[in-house]
N, C-alpha and C positions, 0 to 999 in steps of 0.2 A: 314180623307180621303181628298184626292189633287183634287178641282173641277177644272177643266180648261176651257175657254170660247174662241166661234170665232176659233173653229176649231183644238184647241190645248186638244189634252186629254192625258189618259194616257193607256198603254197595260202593264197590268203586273206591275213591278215598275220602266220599262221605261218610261221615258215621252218624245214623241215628237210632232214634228206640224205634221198635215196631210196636206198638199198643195193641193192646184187646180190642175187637173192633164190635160197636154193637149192632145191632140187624139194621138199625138204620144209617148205619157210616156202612162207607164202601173199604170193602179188604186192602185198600192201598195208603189207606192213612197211614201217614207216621208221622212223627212228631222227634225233635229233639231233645237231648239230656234236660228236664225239667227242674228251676230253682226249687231245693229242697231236695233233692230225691237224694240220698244219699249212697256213694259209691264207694269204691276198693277197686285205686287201681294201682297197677304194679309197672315200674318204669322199667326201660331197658338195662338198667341198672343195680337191676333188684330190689328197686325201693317200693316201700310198701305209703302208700299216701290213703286213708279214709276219710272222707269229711261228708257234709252235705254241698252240692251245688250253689255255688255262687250267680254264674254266670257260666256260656258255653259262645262261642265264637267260631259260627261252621269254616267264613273265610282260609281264616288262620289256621284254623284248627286250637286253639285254644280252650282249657276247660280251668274254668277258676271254682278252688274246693274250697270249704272253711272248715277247718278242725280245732279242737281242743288246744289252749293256748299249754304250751308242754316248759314252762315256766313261772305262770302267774292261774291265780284260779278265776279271775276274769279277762274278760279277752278272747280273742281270739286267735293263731295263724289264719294265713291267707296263703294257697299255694298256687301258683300257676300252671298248669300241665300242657305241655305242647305233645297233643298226640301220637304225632311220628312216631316221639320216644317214647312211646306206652305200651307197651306187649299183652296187657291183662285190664279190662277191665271189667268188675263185675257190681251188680247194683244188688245193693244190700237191702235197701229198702226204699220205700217210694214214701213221698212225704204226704203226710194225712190230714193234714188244710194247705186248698190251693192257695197261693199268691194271689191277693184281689193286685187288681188295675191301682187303687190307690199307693199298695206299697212300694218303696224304693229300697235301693241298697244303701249299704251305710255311706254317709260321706266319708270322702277321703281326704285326709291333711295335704294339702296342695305345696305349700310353704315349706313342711317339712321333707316332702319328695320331693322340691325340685332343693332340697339345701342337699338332701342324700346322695343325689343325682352330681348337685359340683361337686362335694367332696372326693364320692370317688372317681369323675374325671382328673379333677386335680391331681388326685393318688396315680391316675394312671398314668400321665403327662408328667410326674416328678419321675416316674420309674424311669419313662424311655428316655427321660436328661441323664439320666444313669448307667445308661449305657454309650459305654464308648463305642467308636467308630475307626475301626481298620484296628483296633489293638486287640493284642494276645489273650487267649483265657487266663494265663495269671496276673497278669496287669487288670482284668473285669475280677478277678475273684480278691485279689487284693483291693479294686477301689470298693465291691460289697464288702469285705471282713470290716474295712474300716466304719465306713457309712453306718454300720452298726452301733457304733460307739460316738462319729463324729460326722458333722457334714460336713458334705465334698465334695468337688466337682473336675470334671474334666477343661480343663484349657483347650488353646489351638492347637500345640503343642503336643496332644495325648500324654499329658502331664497329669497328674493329682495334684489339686488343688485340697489344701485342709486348711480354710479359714480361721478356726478358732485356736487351729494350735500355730497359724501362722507357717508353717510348712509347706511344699511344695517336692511331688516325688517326680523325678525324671526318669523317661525309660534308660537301662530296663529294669527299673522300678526297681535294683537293690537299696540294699542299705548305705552304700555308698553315691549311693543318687538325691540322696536328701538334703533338700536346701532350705534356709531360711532362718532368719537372726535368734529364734526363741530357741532357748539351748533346751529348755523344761520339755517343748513342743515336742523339738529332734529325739530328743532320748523316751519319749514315748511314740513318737510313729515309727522309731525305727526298732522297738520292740515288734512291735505291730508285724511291720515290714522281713525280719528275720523267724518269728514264726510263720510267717503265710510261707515264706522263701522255704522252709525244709520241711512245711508239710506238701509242697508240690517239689520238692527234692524226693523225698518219701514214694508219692506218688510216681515219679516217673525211674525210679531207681526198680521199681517192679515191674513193668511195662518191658526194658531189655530184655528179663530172662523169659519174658513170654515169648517175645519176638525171636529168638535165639534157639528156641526150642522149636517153635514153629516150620522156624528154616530148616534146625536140624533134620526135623521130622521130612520136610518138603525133597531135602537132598540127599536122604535114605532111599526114600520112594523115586526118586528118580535115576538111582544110582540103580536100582535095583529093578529096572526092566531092560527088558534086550534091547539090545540096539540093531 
């Protein structure tokens, strides 16, 4: 739920201000969050955001803040707030010259938000080539340890493909699954390969005695009612 403080609440899942109204405005006037006015709101999150008003978008629900750039001493952040997630809002202060009609917001680099925008498409679209399809969690945890170090890819196969060291891992992806003519390659992916192989030996060698006890536990409790 959106608590709002100082006059700002909410009707329904609008949110506006209720203003002071003066003898010649009628008591229904309200108006929305005002460029400049400055707020403190507090996310579902428990994040604390202060800025002054950018912009406020009742559609969406959207409220854009501007605050203290918290690495350059010019500048600004720019925060976006989608209200849903906003549990607290409180107005710190109201801004003390109105916005004329002439002024605008700052422009915004166009060129560089739509380069920000491919990059990380492309970042997301390299990841899900990253993932394989129908193979095991150590076979995905082995082609990430690698990927790390090398790139790689999956064949048709659910094969590891390592280009640069000329390599290729066959399931099920031991050490003795390694192919490919570079001896230099081999004897570093298959270090690779035999570390990931006995930290998920490691991993699953603790797994039995949980399961083992479990049971034990399951067929005490079973033993041990009437029949």
């Amino acid at each position: 739920m959106l608590t709002i403080d100082k006059g700002i609440h909410s009707i329904g899942a609008d949110y506006i201000v209720s203003m002071a109204t003066s003898p010649t405005s009628p008591s229904t006037d309200h108006e929305y969050f005002k460029i400049g006015w400055r707020l403190r709101c507090k996310t579902c999150l428990n994040q604390v955001v202060e800025g002054d008003v950018m912009a406020f978008d009742l559609k969406s629900r959207m409220l854009v803040i501007k605050t203290d750039n918290s690495t350059k001493k010019e500048g600004y952040d720019v925060h976006i707030l989608n209200l849903y997630n906003v549990s607290e809002v409180k107005l710190v202060s109201e801004s003390k010259a109105q916005p004329s009609s002439a002024e605008s917001l700052p422009e915004l680099n166009r060129d560089k938000l739509l380069e920000r925008c491919t990059r990380e498409c492309e970042s997301k679209r390299h990841r899900i080539d990253q993932i394989g399809v129908d193979v095991s969690p150590y076979a995905q945890k082995l082609f990430d340890t690698i990927s790390k170090q090398l790139v790689c890819k999956w064949n048709d196969d659910k094969g590891i493909v390592v280009p640069d060291a000329g390599v290729t891992i066959e399931a099920p992806y031991t050490a003795a699954d390694l192919r490919g003519p570079n001896q230099k390659g081999l004897e570093h992916i298959k270090k690779i390969v035999n570390k990931c192989h006995q930290s998920s030996d490691t991993s699953l060698s603790e797994s039995p005695s949980t399961l083992d006890t479990q049971s034990t536990s399951s067929s005490v409790t079973e033993s041990s009612e009437p029949s």
